[in-house]
Backbone bond lengths (Angstrom), bond angles and torsions (degrees), N, CA, C in turn:
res aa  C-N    CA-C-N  psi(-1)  N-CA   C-N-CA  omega(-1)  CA-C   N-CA-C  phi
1 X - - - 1.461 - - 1.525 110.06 -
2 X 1.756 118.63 126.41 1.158 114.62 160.54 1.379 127.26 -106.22
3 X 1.086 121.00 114.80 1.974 116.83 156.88 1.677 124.96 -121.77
4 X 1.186 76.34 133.01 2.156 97.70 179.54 1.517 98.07 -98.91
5 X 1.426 88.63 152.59 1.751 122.35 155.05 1.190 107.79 -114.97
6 X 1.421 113.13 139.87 1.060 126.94 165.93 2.010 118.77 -112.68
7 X 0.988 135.31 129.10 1.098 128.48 -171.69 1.644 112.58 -139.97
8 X 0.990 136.22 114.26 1.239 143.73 157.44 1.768 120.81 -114.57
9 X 1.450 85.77 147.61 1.497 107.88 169.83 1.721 113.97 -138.00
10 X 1.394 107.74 145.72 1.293 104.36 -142.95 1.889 77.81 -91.88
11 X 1.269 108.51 159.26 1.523 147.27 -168.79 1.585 99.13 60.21
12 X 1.213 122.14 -21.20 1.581 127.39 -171.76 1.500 126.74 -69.17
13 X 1.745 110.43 -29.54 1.338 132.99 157.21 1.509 111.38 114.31
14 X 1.302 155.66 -109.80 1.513 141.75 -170.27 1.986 103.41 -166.01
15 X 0.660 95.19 89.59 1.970 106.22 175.25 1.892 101.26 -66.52
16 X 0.836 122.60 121.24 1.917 137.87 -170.50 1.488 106.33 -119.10
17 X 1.568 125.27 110.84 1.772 98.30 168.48 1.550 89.55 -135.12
18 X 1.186 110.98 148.86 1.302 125.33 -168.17 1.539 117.22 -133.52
19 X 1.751 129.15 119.82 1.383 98.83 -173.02 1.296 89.50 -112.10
20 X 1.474 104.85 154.03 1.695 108.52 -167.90 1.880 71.18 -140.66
21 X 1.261 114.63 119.03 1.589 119.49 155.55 1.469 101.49 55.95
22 X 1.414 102.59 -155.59 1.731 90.81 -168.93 1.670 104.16 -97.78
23 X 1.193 97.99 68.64 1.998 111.00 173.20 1.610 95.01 -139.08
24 X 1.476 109.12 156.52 1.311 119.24 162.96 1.666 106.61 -127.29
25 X 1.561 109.16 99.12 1.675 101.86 175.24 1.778 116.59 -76.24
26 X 1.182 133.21 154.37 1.260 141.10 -141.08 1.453 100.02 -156.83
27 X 1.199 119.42 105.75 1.208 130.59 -164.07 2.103 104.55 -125.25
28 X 1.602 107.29 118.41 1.727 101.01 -176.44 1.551 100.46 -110.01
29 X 1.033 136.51 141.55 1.346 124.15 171.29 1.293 111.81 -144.43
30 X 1.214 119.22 129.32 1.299 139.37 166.36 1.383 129.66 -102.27
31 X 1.436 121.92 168.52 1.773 104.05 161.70 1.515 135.96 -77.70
32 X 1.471 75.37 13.10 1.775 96.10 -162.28 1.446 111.71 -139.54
33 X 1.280 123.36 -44.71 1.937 114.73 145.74 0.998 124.28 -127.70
34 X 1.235 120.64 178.20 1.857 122.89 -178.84 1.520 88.20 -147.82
35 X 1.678 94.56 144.86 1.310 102.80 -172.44 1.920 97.49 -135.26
36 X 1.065 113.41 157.09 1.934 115.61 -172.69 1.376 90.07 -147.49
37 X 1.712 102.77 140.94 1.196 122.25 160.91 1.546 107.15 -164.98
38 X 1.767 111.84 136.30 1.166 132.35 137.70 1.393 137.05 -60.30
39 X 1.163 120.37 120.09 1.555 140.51 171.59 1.582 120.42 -99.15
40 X 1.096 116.56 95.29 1.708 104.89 171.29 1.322 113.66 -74.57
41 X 1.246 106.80 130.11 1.633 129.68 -174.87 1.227 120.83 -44.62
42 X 1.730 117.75 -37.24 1.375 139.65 -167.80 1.628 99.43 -80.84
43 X 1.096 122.60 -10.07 1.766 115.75 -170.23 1.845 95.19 -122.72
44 X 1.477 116.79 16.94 1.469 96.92 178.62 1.224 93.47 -124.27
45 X 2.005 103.09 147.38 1.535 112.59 179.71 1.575 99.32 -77.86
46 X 1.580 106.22 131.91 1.837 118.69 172.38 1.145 95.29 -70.64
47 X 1.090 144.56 -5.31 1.930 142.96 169.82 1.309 125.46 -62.82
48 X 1.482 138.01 35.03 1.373 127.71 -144.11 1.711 112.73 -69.72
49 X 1.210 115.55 156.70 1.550 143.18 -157.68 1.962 91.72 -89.01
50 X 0.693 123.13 155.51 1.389 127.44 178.24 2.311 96.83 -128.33
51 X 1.692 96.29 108.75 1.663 78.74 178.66 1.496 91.91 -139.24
52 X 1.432 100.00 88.78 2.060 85.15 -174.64 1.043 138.74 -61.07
53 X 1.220 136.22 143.71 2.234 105.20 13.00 1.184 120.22 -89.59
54 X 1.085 118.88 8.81 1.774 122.64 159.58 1.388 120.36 -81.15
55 X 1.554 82.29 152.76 1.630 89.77 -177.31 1.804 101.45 -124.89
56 X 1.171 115.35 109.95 1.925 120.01 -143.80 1.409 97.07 -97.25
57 X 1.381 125.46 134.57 1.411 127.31 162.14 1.324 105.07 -106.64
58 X 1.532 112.93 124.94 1.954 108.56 177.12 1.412 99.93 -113.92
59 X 1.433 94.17 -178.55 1.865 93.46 -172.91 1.785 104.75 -86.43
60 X 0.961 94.61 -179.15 1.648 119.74 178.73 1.727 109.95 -41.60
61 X 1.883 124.34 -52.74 1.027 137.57 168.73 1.438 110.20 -120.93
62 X 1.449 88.93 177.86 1.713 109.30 -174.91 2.203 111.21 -10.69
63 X 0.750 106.10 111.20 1.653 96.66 168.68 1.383 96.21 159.91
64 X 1.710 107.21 148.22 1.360 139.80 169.94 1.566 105.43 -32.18
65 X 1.465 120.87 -177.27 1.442 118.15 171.13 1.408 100.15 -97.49
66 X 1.181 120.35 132.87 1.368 157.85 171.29 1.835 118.31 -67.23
67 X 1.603 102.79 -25.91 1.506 123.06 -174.57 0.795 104.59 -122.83
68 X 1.649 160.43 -171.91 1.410 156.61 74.61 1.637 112.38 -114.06
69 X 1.169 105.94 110.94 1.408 108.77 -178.55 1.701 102.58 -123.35
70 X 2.110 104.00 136.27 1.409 102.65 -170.98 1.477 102.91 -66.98
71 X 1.165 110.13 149.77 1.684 113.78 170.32 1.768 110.23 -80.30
72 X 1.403 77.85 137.11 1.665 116.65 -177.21 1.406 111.09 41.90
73 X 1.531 117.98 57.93 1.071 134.22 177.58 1.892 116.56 -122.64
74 X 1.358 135.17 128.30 1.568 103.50 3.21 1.744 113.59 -86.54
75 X 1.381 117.36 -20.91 1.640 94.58 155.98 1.344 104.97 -116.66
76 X 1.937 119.40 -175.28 0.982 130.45 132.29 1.493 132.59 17.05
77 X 1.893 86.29 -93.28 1.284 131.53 177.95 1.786 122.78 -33.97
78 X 1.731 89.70 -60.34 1.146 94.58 -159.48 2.099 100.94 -89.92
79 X 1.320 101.50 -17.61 1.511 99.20 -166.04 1.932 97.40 -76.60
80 X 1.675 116.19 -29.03 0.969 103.84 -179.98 1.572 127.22 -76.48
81 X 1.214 93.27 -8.62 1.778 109.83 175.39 1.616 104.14 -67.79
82 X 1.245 105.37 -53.79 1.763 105.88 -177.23 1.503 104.90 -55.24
83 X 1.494 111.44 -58.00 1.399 102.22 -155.58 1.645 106.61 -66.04
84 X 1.170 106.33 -22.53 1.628 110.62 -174.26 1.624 107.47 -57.85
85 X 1.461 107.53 -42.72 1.245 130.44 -148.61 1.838 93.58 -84.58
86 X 1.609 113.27 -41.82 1.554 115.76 -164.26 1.944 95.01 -88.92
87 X 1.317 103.19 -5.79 1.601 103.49 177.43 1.844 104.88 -59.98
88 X 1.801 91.74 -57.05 1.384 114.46 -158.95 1.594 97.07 -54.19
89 X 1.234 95.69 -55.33 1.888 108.03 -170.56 1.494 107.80 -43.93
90 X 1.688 113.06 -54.59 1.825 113.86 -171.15 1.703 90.50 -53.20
91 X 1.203 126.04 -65.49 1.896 122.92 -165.76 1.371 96.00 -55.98
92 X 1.310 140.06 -39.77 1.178 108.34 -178.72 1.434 138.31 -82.43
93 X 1.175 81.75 -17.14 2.033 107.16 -178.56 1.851 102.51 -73.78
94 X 1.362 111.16 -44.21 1.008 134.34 154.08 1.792 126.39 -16.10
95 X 1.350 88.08 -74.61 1.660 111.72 -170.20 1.753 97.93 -73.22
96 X 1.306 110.16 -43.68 1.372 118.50 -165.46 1.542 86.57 -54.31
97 X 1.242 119.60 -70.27 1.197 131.76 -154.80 1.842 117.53 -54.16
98 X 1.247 103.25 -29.88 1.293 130.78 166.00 1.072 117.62 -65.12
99 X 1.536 137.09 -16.05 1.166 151.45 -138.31 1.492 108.03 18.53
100 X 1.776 127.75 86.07 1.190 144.22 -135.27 1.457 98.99 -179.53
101 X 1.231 132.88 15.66 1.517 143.71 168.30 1.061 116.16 -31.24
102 X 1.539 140.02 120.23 1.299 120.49 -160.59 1.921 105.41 -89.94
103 X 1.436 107.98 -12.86 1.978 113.29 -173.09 1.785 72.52 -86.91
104 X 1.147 148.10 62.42 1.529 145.06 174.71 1.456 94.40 -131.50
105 X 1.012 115.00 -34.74 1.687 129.44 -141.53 1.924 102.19 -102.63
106 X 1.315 109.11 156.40 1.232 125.60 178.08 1.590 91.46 -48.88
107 X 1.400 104.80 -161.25 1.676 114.38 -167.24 1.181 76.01 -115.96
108 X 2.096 116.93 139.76 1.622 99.01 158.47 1.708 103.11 91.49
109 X 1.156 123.09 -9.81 1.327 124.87 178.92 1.796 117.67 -101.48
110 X 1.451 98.73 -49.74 1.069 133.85 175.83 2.000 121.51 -16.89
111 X 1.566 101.22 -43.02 0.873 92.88 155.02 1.635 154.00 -104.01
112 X 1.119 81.42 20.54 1.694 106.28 178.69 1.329 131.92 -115.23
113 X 1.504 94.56 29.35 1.603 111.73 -172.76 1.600 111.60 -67.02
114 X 1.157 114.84 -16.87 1.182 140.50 160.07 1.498 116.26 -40.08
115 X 1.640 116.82 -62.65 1.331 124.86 -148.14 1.515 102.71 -69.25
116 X 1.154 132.47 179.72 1.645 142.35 162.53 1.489 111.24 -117.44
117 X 0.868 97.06 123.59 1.673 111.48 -174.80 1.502 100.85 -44.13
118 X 1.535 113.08 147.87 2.072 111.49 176.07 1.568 92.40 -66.16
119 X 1.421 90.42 159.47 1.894 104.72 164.15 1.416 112.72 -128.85
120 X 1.508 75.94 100.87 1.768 93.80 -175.82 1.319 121.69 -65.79
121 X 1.646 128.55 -31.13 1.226 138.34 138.81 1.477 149.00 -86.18
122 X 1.449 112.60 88.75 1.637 101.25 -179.04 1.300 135.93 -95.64
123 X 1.513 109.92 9.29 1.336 126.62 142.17 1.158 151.19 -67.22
124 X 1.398 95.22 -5.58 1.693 97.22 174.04 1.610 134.78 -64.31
125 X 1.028 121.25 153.09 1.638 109.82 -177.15 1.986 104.27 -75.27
126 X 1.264 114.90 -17.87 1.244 109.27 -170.19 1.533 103.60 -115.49
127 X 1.095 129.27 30.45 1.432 143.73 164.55 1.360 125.22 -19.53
128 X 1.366 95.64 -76.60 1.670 126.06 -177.97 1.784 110.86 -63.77
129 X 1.564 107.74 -17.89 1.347 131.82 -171.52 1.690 94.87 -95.37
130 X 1.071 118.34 -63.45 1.413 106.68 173.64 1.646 133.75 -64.57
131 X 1.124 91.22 -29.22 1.871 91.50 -177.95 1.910 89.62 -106.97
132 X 0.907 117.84 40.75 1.380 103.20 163.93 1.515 118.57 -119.49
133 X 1.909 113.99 138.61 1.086 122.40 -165.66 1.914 114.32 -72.21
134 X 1.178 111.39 126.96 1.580 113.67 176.65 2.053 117.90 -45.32
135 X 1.158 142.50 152.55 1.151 131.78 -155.71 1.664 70.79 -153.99
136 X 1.608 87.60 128.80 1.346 111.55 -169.47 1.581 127.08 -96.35
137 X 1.191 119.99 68.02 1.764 123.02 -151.02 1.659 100.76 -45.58
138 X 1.254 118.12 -47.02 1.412 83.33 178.42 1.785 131.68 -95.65
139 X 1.595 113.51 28.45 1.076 98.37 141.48 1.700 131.69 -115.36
140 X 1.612 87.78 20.69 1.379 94.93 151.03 1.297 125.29 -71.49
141 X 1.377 105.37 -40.93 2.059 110.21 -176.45 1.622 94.95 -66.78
142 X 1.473 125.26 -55.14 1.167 119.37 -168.32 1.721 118.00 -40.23
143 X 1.161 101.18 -36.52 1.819 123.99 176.73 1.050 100.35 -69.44
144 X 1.480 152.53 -95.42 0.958 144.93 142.00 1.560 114.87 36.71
145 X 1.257 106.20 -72.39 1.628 123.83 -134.01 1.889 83.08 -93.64
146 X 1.318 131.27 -42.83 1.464 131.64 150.53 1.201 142.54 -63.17
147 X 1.620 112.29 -4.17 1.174 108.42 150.41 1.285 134.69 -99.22
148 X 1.227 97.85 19.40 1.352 110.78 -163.57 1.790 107.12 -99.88
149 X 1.506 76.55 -49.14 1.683 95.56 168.74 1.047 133.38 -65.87
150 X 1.454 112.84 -33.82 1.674 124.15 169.95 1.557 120.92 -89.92
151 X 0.873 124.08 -39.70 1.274 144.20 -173.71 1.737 129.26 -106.85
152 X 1.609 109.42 155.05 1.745 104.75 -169.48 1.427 91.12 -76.68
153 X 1.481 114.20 147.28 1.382 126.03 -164.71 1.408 105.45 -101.89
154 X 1.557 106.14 -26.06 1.364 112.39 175.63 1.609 112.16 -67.85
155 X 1.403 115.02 -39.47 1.460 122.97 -172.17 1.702 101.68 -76.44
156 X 0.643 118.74 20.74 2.052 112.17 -170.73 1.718 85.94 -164.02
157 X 0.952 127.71 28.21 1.328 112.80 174.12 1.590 117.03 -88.26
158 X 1.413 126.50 -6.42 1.506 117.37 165.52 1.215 79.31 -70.82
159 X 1.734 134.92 -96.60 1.484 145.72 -150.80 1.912 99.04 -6.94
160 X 1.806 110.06 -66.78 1.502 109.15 -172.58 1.359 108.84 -39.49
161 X 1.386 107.10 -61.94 1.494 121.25 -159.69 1.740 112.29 -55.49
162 X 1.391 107.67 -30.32 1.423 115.33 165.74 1.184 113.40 -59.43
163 X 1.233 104.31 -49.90 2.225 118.59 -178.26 1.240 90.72 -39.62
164 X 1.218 104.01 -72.16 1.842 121.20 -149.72 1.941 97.74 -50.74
165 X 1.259 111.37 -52.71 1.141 118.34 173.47 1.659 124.10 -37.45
166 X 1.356 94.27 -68.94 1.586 90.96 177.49 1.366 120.84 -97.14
167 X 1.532 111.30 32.44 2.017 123.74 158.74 1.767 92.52 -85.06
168 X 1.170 111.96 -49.10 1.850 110.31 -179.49 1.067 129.26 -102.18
169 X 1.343 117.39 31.05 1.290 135.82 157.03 1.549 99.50 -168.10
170 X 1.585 123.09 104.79 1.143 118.04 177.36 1.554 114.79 -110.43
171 X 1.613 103.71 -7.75 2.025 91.37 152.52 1.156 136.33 -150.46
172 X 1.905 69.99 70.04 1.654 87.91 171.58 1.890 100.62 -105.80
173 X 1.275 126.77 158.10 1.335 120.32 -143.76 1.545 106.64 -111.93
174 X 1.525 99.94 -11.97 1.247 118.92 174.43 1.644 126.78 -92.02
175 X 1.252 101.11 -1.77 1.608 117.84 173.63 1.828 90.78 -94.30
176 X 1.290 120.17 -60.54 1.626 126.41 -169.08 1.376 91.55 -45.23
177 X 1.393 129.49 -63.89 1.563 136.85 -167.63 1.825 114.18 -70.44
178 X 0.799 124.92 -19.90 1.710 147.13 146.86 1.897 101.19 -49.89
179 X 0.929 111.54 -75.21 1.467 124.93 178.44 1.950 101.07 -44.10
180 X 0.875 95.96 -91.74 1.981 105.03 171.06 1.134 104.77 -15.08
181 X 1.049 126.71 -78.19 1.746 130.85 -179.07 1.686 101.61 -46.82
182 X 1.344 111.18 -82.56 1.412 96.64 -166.99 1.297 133.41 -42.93
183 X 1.502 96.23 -28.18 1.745 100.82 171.63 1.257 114.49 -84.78
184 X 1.151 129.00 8.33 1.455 142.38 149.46 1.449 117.95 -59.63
185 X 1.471 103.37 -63.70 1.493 132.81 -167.84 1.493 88.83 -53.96
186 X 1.371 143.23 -62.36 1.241 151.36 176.87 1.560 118.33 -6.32
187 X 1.159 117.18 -45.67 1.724 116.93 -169.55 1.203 109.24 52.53
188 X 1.261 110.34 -159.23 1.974 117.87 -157.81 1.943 94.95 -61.10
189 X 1.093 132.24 26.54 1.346 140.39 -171.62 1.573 92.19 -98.16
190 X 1.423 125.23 -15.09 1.193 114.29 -144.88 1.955 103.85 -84.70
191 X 1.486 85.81 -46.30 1.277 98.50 146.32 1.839 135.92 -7.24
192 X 1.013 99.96 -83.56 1.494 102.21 173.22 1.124 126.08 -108.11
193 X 1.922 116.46 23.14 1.529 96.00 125.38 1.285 117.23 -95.60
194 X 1.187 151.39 25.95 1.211 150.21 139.38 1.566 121.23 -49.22
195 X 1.181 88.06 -48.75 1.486 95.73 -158.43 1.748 83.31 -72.81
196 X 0.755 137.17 -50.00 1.450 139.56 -167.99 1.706 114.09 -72.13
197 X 1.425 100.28 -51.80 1.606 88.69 169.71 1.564 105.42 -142.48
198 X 1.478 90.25 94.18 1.239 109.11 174.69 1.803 131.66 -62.09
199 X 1.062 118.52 7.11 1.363 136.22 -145.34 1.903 83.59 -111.63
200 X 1.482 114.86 -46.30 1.422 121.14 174.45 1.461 108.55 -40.76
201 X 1.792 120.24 -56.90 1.943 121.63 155.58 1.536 119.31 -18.14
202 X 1.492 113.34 -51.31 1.331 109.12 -169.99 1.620 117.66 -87.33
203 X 1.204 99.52 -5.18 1.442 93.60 170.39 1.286 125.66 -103.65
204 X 1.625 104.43 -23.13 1.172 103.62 163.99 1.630 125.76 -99.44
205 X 1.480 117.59 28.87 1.142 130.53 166.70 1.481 118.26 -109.61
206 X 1.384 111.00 -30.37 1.592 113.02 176.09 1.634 82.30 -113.32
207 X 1.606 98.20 156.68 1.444 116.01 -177.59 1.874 100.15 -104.49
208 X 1.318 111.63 92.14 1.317 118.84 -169.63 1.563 125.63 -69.87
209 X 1.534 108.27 8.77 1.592 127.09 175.07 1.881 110.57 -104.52
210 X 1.463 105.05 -1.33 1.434 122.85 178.80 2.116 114.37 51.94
211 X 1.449 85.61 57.33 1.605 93.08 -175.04 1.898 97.42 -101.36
């Protein structure tokens, strides 16, 4: 399924977002520049920021907004259809990606793939062991293995060195917290390793040691 927005403001130039599959293309145009960018669906929070007259979609962790679309432009009608529609898409692109499929799920579950189970015990000595999320070594290498390819290796080289870190030791807590920072340290870089190894979002969006 495809749907665009179209948005203009007059001397300001024409804002374009288009979702084609699980990408959002982003088109700025002026009489004087044009700017393009891809968004993968699976790394943006469906939660949007309200900062007027935008209405901001950011990613999953630490980073700028990724979206800004004017509110209820050019109507109501039609802007709430998109956002409704690019909400559904980020959770589903999301879950997929998570391996979190919602036709996976009991009947009736589906939409609460979201929730976290209650914790009926927080005394246990093995706590952090039970409610903690699995960390997937090989889509750590896969990450790895694409940023390497796409990107200067020298400029993201704490980020690797973190990877590499917590593929051979994945629970130890100080490799996970090594990772956080550097992908901090990153600036508008953060960006395209996302887009490239998107799998880096899920770890640093769920806390996979269950703290």
């Amino acid at each position: 399924m495809v749907m665009k927005l179209v948005q203009k403001q007059l001397l300001k130039g024409t804002r374009e977002f288009e979702i084609v599959d699980d990408v959002v293309y982003f088109r700025f145009k002026t009489p004087f520049r044009e700017e393009k960018l891809t968004v993968d669906l699976s790394i943006l929070n469906p939660e949007p920021v309200v900062n007027e007259p935008f209405l901001e979609f950011h990613s999953r962790v630490k980073c700028g907004p990724l979206l800004s679309l004017l509110i209820n432009k050019p109507d109501a009608e039609e802007f709430n259809a998109f956002v409704d529609e690019l909400k559904k898409r980020a959770r589903q692109e999301y879950n997929a990606f998570a391996g979190l499929r919602a036709d996976s799920l009991p009947e009736g579950m589906a939409a609460n793939v979201f929730e976290e189970p209650p914790d009926f015990d927080e005394s246990g000595p093995n706590r952090n062991e039970k409610n903690a999320k699995p960390i997937r070594i090989v889509d750590i290498d896969n990450s790895i293995q694409m940023l390497e390819q796409y990107l200067d290796s020298e400029e993201i080289k704490p980020l690797l060195n973190a990877l590499e870190a917590l593929k051979k030791e994945p629970e130890n807590k100080s490799n996970f917290a090594e990772l956080a920072q550097a992908f901090d340290d990153l600036g508008p870089r953060q960006g395209a390793v996302l887009t490239y190894a998107p799998y880096v979002s899920i770890l640093l969006s769920d806390d996979p040691f269950g703290n």
